[in-house]
C-alpha positions as CSV (number, residue, x, y, z in Angstrom):
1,X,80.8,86.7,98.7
2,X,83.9,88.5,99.1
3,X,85.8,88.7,103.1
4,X,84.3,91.4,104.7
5,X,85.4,93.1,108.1
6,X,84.6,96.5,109.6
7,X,86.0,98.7,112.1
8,X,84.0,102.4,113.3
9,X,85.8,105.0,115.2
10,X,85.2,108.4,116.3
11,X,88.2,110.9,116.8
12,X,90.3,108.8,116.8
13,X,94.1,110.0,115.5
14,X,95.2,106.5,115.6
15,X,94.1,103.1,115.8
16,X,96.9,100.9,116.7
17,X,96.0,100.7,120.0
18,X,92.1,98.7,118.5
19,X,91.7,95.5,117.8
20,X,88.1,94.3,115.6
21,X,87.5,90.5,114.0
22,X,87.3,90.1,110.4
23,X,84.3,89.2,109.1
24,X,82.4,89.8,112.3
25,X,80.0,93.0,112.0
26,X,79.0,93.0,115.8
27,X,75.8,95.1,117.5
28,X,78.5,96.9,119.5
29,X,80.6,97.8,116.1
30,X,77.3,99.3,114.4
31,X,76.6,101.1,117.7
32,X,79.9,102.8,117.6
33,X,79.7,104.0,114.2
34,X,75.8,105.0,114.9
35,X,76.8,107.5,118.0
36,X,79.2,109.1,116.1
37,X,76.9,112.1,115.7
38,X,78.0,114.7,117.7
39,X,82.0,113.9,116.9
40,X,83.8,116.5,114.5
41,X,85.8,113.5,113.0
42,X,85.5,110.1,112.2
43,X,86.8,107.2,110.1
44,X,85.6,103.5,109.0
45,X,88.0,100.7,108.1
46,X,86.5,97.8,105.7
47,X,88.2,95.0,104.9
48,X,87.5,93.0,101.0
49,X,89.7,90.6,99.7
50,X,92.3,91.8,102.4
51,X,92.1,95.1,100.7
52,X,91.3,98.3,103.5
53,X,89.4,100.6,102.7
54,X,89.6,103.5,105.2
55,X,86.7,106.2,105.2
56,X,87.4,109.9,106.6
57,X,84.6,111.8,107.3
58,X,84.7,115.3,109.3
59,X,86.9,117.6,109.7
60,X,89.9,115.7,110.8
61,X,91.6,113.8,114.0
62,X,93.6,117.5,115.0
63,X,90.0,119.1,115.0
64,X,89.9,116.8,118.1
65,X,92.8,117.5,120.2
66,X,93.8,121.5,120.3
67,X,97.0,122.4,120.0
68,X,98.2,119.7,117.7
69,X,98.4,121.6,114.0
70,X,101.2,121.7,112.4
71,X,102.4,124.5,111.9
72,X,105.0,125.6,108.4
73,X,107.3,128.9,108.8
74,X,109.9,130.5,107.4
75,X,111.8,130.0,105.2
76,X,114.8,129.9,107.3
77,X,117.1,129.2,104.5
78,X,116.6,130.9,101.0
79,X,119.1,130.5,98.0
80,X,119.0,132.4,94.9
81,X,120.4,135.7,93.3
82,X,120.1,137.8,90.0
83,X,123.7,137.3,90.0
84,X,127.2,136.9,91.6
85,X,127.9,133.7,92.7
86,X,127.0,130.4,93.6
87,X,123.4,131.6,94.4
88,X,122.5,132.2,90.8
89,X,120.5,129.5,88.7
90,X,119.9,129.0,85.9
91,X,117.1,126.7,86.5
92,X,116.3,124.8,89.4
93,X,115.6,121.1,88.4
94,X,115.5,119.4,91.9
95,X,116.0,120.3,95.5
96,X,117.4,117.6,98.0
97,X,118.1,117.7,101.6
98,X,120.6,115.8,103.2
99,X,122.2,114.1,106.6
100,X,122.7,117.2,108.9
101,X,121.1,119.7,106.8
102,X,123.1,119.8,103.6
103,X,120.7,121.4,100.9
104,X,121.3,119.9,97.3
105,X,120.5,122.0,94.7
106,X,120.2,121.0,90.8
107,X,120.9,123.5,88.4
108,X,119.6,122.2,85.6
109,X,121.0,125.3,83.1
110,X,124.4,124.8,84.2
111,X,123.7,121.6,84.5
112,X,125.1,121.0,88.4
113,X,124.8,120.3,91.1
114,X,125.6,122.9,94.2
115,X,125.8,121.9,97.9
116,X,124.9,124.1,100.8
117,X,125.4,123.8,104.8
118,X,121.9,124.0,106.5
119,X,122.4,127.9,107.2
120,X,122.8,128.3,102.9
121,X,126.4,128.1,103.5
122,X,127.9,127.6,99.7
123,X,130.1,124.2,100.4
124,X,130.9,122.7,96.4
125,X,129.8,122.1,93.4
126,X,129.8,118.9,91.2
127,X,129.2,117.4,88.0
128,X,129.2,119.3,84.6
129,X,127.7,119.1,81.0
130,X,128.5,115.8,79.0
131,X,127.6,112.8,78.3
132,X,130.9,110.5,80.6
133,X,131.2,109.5,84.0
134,X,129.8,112.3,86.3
135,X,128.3,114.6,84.1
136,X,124.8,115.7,83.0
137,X,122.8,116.0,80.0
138,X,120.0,117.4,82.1
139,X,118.7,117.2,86.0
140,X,115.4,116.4,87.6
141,X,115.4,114.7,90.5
142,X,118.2,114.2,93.0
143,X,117.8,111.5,96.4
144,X,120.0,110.9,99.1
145,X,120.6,107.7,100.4
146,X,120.7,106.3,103.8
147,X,124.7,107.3,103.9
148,X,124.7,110.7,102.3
149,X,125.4,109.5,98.6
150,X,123.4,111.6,96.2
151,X,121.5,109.9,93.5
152,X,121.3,112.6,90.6
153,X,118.7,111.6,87.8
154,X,119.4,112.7,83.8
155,X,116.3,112.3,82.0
156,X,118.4,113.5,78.6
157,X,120.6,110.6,78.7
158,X,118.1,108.0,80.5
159,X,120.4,107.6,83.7
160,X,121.2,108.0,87.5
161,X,125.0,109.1,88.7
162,X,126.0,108.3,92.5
163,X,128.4,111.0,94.2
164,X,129.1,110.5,97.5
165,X,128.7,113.3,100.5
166,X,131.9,115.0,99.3
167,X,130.8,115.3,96.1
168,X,132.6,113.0,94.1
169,X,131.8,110.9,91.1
170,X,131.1,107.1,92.3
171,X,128.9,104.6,89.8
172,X,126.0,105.4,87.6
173,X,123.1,103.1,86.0
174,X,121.0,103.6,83.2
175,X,117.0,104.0,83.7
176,X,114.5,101.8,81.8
177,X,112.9,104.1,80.1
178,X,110.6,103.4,76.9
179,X,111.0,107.3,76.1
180,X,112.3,110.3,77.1
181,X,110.2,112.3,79.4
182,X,111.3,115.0,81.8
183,X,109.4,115.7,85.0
184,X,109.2,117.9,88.2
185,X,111.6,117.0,90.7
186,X,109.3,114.7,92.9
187,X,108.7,111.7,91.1
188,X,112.4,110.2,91.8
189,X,113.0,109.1,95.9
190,X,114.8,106.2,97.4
191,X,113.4,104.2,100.8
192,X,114.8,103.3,104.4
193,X,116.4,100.3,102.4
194,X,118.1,102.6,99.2
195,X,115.6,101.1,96.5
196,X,115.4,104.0,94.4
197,X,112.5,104.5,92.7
198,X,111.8,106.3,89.1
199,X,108.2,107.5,88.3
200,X,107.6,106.8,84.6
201,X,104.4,107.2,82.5
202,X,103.0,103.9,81.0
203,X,101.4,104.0,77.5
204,X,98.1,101.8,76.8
205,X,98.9,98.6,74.9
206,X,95.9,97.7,72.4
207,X,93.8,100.4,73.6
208,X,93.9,99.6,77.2
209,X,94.2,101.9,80.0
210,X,97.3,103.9,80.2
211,X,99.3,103.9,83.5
212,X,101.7,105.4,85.8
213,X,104.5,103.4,87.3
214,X,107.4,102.7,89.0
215,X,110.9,101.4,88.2
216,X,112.8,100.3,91.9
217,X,116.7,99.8,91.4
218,X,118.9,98.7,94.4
219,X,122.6,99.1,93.9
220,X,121.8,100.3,90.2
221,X,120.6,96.9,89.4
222,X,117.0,96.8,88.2
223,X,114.4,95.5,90.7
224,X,110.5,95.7,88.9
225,X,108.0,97.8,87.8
226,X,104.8,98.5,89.4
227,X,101.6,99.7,88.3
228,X,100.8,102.2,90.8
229,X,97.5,103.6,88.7
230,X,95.5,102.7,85.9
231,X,93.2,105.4,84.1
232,X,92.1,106.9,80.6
233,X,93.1,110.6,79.8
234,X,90.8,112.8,77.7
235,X,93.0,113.5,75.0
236,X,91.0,116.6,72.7
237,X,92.2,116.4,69.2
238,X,93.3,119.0,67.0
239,X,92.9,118.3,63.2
240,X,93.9,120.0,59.8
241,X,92.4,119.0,56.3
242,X,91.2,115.8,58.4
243,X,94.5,115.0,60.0
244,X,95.2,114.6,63.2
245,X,98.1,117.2,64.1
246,X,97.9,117.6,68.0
247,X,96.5,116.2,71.0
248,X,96.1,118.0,74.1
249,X,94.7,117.8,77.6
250,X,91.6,119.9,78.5
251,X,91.9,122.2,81.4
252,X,91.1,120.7,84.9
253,X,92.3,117.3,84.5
254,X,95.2,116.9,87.2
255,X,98.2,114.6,86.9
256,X,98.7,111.3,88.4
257,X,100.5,111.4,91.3
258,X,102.6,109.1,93.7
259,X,104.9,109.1,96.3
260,X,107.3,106.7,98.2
261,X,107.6,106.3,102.2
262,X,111.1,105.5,104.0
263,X,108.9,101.3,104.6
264,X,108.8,101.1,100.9
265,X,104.7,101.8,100.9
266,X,103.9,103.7,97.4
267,X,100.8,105.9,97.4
268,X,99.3,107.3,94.2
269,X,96.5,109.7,93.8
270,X,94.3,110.0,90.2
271,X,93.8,113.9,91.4
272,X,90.2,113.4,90.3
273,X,88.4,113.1,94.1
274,X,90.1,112.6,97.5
275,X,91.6,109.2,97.0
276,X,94.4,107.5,97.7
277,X,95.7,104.2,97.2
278,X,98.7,102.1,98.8
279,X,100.7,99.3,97.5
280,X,103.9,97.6,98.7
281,X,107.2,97.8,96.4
282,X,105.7,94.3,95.0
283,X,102.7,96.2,93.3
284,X,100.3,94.5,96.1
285,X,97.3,96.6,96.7
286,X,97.3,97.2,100.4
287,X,94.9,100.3,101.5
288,X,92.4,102.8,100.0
289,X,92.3,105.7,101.9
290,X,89.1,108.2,101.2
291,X,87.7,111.1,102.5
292,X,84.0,111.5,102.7
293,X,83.5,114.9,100.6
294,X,84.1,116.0,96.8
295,X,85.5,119.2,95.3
296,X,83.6,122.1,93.8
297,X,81.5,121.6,90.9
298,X,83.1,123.1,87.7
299,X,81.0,126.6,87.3
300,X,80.1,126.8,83.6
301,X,82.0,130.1,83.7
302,X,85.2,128.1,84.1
303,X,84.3,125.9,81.3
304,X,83.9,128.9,79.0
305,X,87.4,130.4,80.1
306,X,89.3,127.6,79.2
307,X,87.9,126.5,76.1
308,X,88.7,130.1,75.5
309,X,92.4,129.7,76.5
310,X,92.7,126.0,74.5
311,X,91.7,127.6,71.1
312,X,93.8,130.3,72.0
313,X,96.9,127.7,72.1
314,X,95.5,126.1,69.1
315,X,96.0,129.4,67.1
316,X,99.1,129.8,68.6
317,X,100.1,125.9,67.3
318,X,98.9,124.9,65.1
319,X,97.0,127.9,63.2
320,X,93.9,127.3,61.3
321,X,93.8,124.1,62.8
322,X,90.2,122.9,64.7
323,X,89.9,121.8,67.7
324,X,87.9,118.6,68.7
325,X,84.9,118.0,71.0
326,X,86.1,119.2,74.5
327,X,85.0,117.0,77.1
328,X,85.4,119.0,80.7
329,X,85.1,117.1,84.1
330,X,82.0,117.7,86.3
331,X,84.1,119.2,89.1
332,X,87.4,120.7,89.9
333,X,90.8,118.5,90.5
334,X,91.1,117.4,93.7
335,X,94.5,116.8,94.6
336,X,97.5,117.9,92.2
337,X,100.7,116.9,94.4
338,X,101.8,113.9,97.0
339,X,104.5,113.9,99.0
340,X,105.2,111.4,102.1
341,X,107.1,112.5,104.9
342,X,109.7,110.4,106.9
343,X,107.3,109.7,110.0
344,X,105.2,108.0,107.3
345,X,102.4,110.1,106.4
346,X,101.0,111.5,103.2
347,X,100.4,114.7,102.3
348,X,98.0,115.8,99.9
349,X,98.0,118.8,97.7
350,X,94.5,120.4,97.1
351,X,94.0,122.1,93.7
352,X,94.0,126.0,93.8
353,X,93.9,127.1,90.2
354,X,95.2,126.3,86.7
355,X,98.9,127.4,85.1
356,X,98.7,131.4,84.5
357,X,101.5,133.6,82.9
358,X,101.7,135.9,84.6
359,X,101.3,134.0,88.2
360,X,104.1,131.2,88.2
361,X,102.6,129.8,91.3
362,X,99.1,130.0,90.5
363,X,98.6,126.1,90.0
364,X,100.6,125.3,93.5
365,X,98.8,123.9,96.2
366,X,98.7,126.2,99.7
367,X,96.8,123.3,101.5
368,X,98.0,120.2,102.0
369,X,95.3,117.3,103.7
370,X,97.1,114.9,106.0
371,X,97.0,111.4,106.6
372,X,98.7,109.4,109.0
373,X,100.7,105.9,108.7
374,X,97.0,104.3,109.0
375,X,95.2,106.3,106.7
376,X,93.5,108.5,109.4
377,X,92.5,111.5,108.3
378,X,94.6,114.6,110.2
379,X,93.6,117.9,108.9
380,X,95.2,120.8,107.0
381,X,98.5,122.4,106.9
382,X,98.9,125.4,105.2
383,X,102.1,126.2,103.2
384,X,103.4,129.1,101.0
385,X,103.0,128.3,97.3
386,X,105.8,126.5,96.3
387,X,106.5,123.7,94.5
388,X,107.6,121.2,97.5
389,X,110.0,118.6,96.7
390,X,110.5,116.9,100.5
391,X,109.3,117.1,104.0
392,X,111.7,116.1,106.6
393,X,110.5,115.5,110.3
394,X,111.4,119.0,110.9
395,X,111.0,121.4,107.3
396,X,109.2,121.4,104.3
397,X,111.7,121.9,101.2
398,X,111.0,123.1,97.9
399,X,111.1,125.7,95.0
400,X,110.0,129.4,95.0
401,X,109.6,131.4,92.2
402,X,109.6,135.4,92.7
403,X,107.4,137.5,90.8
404,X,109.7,138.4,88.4
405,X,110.8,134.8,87.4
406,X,113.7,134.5,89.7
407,X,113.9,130.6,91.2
408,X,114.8,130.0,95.0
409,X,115.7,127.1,96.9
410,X,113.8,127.0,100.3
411,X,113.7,125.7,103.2
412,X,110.8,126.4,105.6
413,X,110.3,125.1,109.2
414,X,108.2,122.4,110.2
415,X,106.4,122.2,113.6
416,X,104.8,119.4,114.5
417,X,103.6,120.4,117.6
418,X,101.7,123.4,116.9
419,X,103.8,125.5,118.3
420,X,105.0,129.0,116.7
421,X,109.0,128.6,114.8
422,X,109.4,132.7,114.3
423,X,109.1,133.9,110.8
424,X,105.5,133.6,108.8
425,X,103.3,131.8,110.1
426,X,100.9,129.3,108.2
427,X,99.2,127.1,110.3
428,X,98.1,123.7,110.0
429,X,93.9,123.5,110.9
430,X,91.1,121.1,110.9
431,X,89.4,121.2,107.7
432,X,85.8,121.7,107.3
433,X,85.6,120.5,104.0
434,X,87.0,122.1,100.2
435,X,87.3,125.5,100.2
């Protein structure tokens, strides 16, 4: 039998005030958990094979104590222009924030990277296209480390350049990488001890499971590689005269997420139900963090409209090509972004809609569920819809896109409290369940 412990709490934001034994269940523990009834949030904690596994149920710990949402406003900063100056990208590839404020930008058309003061003051610019010391071949994530150096990442040439705070060039290392791969801006981040950490897809090796993990450096030397998830995607294949010429991913399957906290803790999220797990830098499973609901049941409607929308790509293709047997989940994504925040919690991006054309922010989440350093569930903040790339103990940074295709760099403010910062106001809440 494996080691079994169990803790019960009712509105409770945080535990580390309770103590409970492991593998002692007592009469008073089950009575706990029993008169929970009446509570509008509640959590369990079990204990198997010194793996917790912490249950949310209700609507969330802020539910429970008024006043204490978090609120997101703004933006109080926001960079980017049609043209004339500085302010005009190309592309954004990454935003970055800074010691005191200074906003790192990533163009990754011009293939730069552009420093602002923390009122969107332009300051300099550094690197250029290339291939030596300094320079780009493309950019997609930037970090900044503990003293202000900025940790650019160039998925095009498979490395990572160091500037330091005045911009200029200081080492670079290359990143073990089995293939090329670009991503979104917030899958590269470096902890409270400057590991820096590079999310990287995993392929299946004799047709096991394929993965998603992550490559630690310190001081550009390699560190390991953890497996931070395991899972098998639902490729649909698209043949021709009996070959095989594409492979694509039905509609509704989210990404595989993770994120890294400042203590080194990486948290990943399949997107396919509200779970999360935690493992140290090691790859040591630590936590399972759950909440007690599912998302929406996929409407046969939806089904219809994008099987609709993959032939349509098919034709567009690979024409006169046939699509395979299309395989669609039972229910709608559950979370389709994670992001940790420096006071150590997770946030969780619900799922709001699939890529559209002519919406660039469609698929962007506008609620984000909260958990704390223990896994305790906190409620909801609400953001705008843009593509957020950090949270710092006082903003939420990230990208906008305007409706006519024209990138920003924002920088919205953060209130813990619940109290109002000026500007638009979306407010954190307790959540009664998926919307």
């Amino acid at each position: 039998m494996p080691d079994r412990g169990r803790w019960c709490a009712a509105g409770a934001g945080s535990r580390a005030a309770e103590t409970w034994t492991l593998a002692v269940v007592t009469a008073l523990a089950l009575g706990a958990c029993g008169g929970a009834g009446g509570a509008s949030s509640s959590h369990t904690v079990e204990v198997i094979d010194g793996v917790e596994t912490v249950t949310n149920a209700g609507a969330g710990a802020w539910s429970d104590e008024p006043g204490s949402v978090w609120i997101v406003s703004g933006p109080r900063v926001r960079l980017g222009a049609l043209e004339g100056g500085p302010e005009v990208f190309g592309s954004i590839g990454a935003v970055a924030i800074g010691p005191g404020g200074t906003i790192y930008v990533g163009d990754a058309t011009a293939q730069e990277v552009r420093a602002f003061d923390a009122s969107g003051g332009f300051l300099r610019s550094f690197g250029r296209k290339g291939e030596g010391p300094g320079e780009f071949g493309a950019i997609d994530g930037i970090a900044v480390e503990s003293d202000g150096s900025v940790l650019v990442r160039d998925p095009r040439i498979g490395r990572a350049s160091r500037f330091d705070d005045a911009g200029a060039f200081e080492s670079s290392f290359r990143l073990e990488r089995s293939f090329f791969v670009f991503s979104d801006g917030t899958s590269w981040w470096v902890d409270g001890e400057d590991r820096a950490y590079d999310q990287v897809p995993l392929s299946s090796e004799l047709g096991g499971p394929e993965g998603l993990g992550l490559v630690w450096y310190r001081n550009g030397a390699f560190g390991d590689t953890l497996r931070a998830l395991e899972f098998s995607t639902p490729t649909v294949m698209v043949t021709r005269g009996g070959r095989t010429v594409l492979g694509m991913l039905p509609p509704f399957i989210p990404p595989a997420r993770a994120a890294v906290r400042a203590d080194g803790i990486v948290a990943a999220t399949l997107g396919r139900e509200y779970r999360i797990t935690e493992r140290t830098a090691e790859g040591q499973l630590r936590r399972v963090i759950l909440r007690d609901s599912s998302p929406p049941v996929l409407p046969e409607g939806a089904r219809e409209d994008g099987l609709r929308s993959m032939r349509q790509r098919v034709e567009e293709m690979a024409p006169g090509a046939t699509l395979g047997d299309v395989e669609f989940p039972p229910r709608y994504p559950a979370y389709v972004r994670l992001v940790a925040d420096p006071e150590g919690f997770w946030w969780a991006g619900r799922y709001r809609g699939e890529r559209d054309e002519d919406d660039p922010t469609a698929h962007l989440p506008t609620e984000y569920d909260v958990y704390d350093r223990d896994g305790i569930y906190q409620g909801v903040v609400e953001t705008p819809p843009i593509l957020i790339m950090q949270i710092g103990g006082d903003f939420v940074a990230g990208i906008d896109t305007d409706p006519i295709g024209i990138q920003h760099a924002v920088v919205h403010a953060l209130d813990r409290r619940g109290g109002v910062a000026g500007g638009l106001s979306l407010r954190g809440r307790a959540s009664g369940g998926p919307a």
